[in-house]
N, C-alpha and C positions, 0 to 999 in steps of 0.2 A: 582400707579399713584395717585397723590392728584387730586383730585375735589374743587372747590370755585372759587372765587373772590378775586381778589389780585390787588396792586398799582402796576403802571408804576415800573420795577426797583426791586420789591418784591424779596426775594430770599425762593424758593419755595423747601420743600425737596421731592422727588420722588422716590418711592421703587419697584420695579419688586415683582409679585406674585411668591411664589415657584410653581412649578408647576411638578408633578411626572413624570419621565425621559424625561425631558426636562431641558437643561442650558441655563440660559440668555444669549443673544449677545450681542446686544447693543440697544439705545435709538434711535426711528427716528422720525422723525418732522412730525404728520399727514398737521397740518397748522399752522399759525401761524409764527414767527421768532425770539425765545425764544433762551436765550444762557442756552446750557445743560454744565455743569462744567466739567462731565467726560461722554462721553456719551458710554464708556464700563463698568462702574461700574453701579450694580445694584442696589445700593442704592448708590445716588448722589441727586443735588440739580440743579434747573436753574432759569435764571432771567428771570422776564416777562418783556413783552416788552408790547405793545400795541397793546390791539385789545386780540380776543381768541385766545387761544392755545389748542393743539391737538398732545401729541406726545405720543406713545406705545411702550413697550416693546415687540423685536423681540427673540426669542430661536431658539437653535440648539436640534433637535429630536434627541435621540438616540436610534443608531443602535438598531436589533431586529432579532435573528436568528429564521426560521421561523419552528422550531420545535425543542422540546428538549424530551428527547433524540434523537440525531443525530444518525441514524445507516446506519454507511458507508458501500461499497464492501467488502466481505471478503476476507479476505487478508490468502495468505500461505504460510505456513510453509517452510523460507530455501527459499527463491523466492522474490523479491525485491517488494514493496510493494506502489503502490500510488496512489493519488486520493487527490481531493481537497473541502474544505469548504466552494469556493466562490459562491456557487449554494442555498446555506443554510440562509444564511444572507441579508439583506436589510438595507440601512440607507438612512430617508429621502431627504437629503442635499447631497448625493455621496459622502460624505466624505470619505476620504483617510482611509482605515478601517486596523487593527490591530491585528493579531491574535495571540496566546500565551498559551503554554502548560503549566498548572500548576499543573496537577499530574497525574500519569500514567503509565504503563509500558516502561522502558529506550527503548528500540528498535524501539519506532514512535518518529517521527521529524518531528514538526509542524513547519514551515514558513511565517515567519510574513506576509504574504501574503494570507496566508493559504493551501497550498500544504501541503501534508501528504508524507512521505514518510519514510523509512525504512526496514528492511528486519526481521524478528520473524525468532524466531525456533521452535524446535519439543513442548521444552519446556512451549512456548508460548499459545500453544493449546488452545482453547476454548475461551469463551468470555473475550476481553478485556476492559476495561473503562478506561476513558481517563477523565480529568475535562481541559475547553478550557474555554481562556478568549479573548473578543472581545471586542474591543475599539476602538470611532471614536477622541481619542485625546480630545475629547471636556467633555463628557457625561462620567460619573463610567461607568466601565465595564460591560460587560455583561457576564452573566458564564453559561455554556452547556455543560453536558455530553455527547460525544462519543464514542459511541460501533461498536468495532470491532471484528469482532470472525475470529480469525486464523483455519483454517484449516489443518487437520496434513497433514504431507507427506506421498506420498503412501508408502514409507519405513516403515513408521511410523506404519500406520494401517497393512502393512504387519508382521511387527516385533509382533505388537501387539497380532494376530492374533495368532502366534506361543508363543509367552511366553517369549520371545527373545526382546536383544536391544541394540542399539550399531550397526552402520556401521561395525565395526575393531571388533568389538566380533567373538566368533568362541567357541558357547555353545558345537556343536556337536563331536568336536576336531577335524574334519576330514581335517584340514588344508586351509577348504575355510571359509573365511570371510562372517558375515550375508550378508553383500553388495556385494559379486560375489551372494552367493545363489539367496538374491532376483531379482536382474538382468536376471542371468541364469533360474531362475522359478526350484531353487532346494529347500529342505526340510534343513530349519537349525539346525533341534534335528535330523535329522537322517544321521547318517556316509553312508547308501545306497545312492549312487548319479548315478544310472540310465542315469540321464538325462544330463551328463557330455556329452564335446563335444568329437566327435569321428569322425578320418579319416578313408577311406576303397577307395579301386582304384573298382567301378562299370564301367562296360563294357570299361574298361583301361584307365576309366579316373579318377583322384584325386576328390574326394570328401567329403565334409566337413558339416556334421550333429552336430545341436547344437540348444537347448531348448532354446527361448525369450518370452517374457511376450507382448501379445497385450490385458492386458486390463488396460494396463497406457503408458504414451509415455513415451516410453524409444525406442531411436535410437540406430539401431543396425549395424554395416559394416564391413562386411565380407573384408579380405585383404588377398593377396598371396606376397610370396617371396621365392625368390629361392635363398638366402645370407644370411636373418636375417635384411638386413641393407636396401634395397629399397623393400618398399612393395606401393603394387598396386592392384587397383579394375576394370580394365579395362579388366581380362582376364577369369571375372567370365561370363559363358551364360547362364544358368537361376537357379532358384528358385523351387524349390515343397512346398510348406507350408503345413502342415496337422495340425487341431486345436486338444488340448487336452482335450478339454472340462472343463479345470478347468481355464482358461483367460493365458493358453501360447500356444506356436505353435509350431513344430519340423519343423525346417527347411534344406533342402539337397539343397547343391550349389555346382554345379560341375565345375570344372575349367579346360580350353582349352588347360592349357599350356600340349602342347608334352613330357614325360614322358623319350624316349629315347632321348630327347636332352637335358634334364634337371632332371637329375637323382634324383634329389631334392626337395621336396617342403612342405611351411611350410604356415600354414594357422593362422589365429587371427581372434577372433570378437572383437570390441571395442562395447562397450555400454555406451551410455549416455543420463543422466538426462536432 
């Protein structure tokens, strides 16, 4: 802003101070009735008119994330992933805000809105950084690190555990896949499998013992059929669980179905992640 004394008519040049993250907006009249030539340019000029004048430069704040490094929920391994930025951030004026991944692990999708979303893998493991730019359109960017630490899968730490890797691997040769063993709570370097499922007819009725893991969720359901082709869980009546002390549990399910009317019967577990 110029300061002085000026004629009727003068033509006055007036310049906005820089001022650190902050962008000029525009010129407004405090008093007076002064023609401003551009009054969104920050250096422009105006006519006096008569009598004083009083006009100021207004700015637009820019945005301000309210901690850097950002360190979001951990996210897991093989498991769909999401959470958002808009908790993080602040801009004076509510401007329309901007958000934008500009380097980082392919697997997170940032939304110019700022939702995070994506799914890691095994691979992913451990601390991720991310560099995120935020803009209210008006004001440079703002740039902030986000740390995300994937967590492995229990496969993951299980495999690890044994020396073992790979779902579809099959170190021990004994024809089961690491992913039946760790499901079933079997040993993947050892061809003894113990803990394979077994049928036996106790007090003439069918039933069906088979080793599951309760120290990760994994769903387990027991099915009968007497074809191969309709199976059913309606004719199971109950349960014995007994824990192994190492996070699985031997389970006996005995099933109703009449044995002389149905000379047949074929049992399944299904497990799932």
């Amino acid at each position: 802003m110029s300061d002085g004394n000026y004629e009727l008519g003068a033509v006055v040049p007036i310049e906005a101070e820089t001022i650190p993250d902050q962008t000029f907006d525009s010129w407004v009249i405090i008093s007076g009735n002064p023609l401003i030539t551009d009054s969104n340019a920050s250096s422009t000029t105006l006519v006096m008119p008569a009598g004083e004048v009083v006009v100021a430069a207004t700015y637009n704040l820019a945005p301000n994330w309210s901690k850097n490094p950002i360190i979001t929920p951990n996210a897991q391994a093989d498991v769909e992933y999401s959470s958002s930025l808009s908790g993080v951030v602040a801009d004076p004026e509510n401007d329309r805000l901007l958000f934008s991944k500009i380097d980082g692990p392919t697997w997170l999708t940032v939304a110019s809105n700022g939702d995070l979303s994506g799914m890691p893998t095994g691979a992913d493991a451990g601390l991720n950084i991310f560099t995120i730019s935020l803009s209210d359109g008006v004001n440079p960017s703002k740039i902030a690190t986000i740390e995300i630490t994937v967590d492995q899968t229990s496969f993951d730490l299980w495999a690890s555990g044994f020396g073992v890797s790979g779902r579809l691997g099959d170190p021990d040769g004994d024809g089961f896949s690491n992913e039946f063993e760790y499901m079933m709570g079997l040993n993947p370097t050892n061809t003894t499998n113990a803990r394979l499922p077994t049928l036996s007819i106790v007090g003439g009725a069918p039933t069906f013992t088979y080793t599951c893991r309760i120290d990760v969720p994994i769903k387990y359901i027991v099915q009968t059929s007497t074809d191969m082709q309709e199976w059913d869980v309606a004719d199971m009546i109950f349960e014995i669980s007994e824990p192994n002390g190492d996070g699985t549990s031997t389970i006996t399910v005995t099933s109703n179905i009449n044995l002389s009317s149905d000379p047949q019967l074929f049992f399944r577990v299904q497990a799932t992640e």
